[in-house]
C-alpha positions in Angstrom: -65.0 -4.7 -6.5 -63.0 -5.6 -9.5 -59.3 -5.9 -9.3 -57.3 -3.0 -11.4 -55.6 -4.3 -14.1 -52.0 -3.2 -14.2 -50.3 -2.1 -17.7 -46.9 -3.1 -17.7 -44.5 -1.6 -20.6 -43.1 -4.5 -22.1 -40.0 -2.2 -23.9 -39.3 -0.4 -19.9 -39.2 -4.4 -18.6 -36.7 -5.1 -21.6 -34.4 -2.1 -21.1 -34.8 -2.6 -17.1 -33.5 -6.4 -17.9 -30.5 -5.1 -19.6 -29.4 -2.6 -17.2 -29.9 -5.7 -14.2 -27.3 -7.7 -16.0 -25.0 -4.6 -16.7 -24.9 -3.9 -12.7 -24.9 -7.9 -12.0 -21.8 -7.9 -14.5 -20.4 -4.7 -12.7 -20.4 -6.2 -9.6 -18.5 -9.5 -11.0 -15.8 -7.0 -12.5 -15.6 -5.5 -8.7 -15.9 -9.2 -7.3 -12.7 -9.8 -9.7 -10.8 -6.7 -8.8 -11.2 -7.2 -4.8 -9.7 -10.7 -5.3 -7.0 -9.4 -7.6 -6.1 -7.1 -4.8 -6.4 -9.3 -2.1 -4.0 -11.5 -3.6 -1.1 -8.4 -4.3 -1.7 -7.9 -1.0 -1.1 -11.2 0.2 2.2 -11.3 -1.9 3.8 -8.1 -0.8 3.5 -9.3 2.4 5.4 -12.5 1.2 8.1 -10.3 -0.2 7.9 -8.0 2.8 8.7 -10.9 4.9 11.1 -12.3 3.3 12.9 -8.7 2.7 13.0 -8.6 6.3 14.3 -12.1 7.3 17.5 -11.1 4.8 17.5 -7.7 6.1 17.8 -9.4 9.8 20.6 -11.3 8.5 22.1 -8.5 7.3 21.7 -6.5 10.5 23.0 -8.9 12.9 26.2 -9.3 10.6 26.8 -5.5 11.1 26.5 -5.7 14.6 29.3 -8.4 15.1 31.7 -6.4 12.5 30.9 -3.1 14.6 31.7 -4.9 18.0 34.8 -6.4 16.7 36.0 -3.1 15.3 35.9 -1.6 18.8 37.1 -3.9 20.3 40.2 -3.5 17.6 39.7 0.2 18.3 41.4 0.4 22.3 44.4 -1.7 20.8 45.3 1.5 18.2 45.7 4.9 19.0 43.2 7.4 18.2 42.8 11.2 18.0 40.4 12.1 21.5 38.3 15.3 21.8 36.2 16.0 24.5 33.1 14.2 23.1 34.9 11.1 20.9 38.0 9.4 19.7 38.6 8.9 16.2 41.0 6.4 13.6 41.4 7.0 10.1 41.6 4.0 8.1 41.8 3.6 4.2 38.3 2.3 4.2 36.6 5.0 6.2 36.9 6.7 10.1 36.4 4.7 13.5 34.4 7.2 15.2 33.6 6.4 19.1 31.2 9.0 20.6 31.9 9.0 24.4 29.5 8.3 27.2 27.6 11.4 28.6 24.5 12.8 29.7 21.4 14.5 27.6 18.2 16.5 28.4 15.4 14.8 28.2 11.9 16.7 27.8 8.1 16.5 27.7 7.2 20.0 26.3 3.4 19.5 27.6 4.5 19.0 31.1 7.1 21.6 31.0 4.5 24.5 29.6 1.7 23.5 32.3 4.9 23.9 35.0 5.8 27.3 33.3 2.7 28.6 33.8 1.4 27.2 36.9 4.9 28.5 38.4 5.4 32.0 37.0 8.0 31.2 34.5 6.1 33.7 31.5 10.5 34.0 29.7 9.6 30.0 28.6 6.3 30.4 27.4 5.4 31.1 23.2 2.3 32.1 22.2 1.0 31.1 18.8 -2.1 33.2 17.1 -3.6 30.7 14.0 -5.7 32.1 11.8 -7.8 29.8 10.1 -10.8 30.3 7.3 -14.4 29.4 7.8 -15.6 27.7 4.7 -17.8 25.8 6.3 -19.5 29.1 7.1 -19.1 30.9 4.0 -20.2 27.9 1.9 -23.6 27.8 3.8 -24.5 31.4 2.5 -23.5 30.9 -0.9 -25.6 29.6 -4.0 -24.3 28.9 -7.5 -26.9 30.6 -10.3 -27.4 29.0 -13.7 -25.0 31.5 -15.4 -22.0 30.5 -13.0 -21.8 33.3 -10.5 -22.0 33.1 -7.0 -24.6 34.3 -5.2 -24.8 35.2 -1.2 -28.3 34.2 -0.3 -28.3 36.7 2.9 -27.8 39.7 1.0 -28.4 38.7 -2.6 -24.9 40.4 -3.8 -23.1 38.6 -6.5 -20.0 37.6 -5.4 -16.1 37.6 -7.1 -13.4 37.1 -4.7 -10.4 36.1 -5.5 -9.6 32.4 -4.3 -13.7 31.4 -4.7 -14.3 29.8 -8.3 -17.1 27.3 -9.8 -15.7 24.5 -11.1 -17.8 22.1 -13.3 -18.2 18.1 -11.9 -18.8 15.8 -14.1 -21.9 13.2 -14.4 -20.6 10.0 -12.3 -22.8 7.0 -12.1 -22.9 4.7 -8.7 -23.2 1.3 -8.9 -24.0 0.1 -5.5 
């Protein structure tokens, strides 16, 4: 047997040579962009950092002039109600909230008590109504002209809210 000689297109080879070093240069332009991003990530962090340390600083300042103001506060009088005491000052009010007790709740646990106990008063019910597109969308077909088509019963379709929207041409480098 005699091996098949095989014709190769010297032009296809040429353009095919071309488009290799396009997408060889594509993928140095995203080579160049990851590092570019890598390294503004990198920096904000720096800045992040930093921003914190000074806002630390900051903080723990605060905290001493807030614990040396109420300590100041017992030595003045203030005005009292039943849930804090209060001083005016040029600067801005010394509020103290008193000491007291809140509810605490886990609204999971408390509706799984309600109903395993009887207590129906407590309970909400909720009805959500929710769209199948995922549905709809399998039925549907998009003709040449634009309209929309339902492929089970082959009526042309115009409901409000449903539209065709042109996508453009997008080329993948990968």
């Amino acid at each position: 047997m005699a091996a098949k000689k095989v014709e190769i297109d010297e032009r296809v080879v040429a353009i095919q040579s071309q488009m290799d070093e396009k997408v060889a240069e594509v993928h140095q332009v995203e080579q160049e962009q990851a590092e570019l991003q890598a390294l503004l990530d990198a920096r904000i962090q720096q800045l992040k950092d930093s921003f914190q340390g000074k806002v630390d600083i900051l903080n723990n300042r605060k905290e001493y002039l807030i614990a040396e103001i109420r300590a100041l506060f017992d030595q003045v009088p203030s005005k009292e109600t039943k849930t804090q005491a209060k001083v005016t000052l040029l600067s801005g009010d010394v509020v103290v909230k008193k000491a007291g007790l809140k509810l605490d709740y886990d609204k999971k646990v408390l509706l799984e008590n309600a109903e395993a106990t009887g207590l129906t008063d407590y309970i909400k019910t909720k009805e959500v109504k929710d769209f199948d597109w995922t549905g709809l969308k399998e039925k549907l077909e998009i003709q040449e002209d634009g309209s929309i088509v339902n492929t089970e019963t082959g009526e042309v379709l115009d409901i409000e809210g449903l539209t065709v929207l042109p996508v453009a041409e997008q080329v993948v480098i990968k």
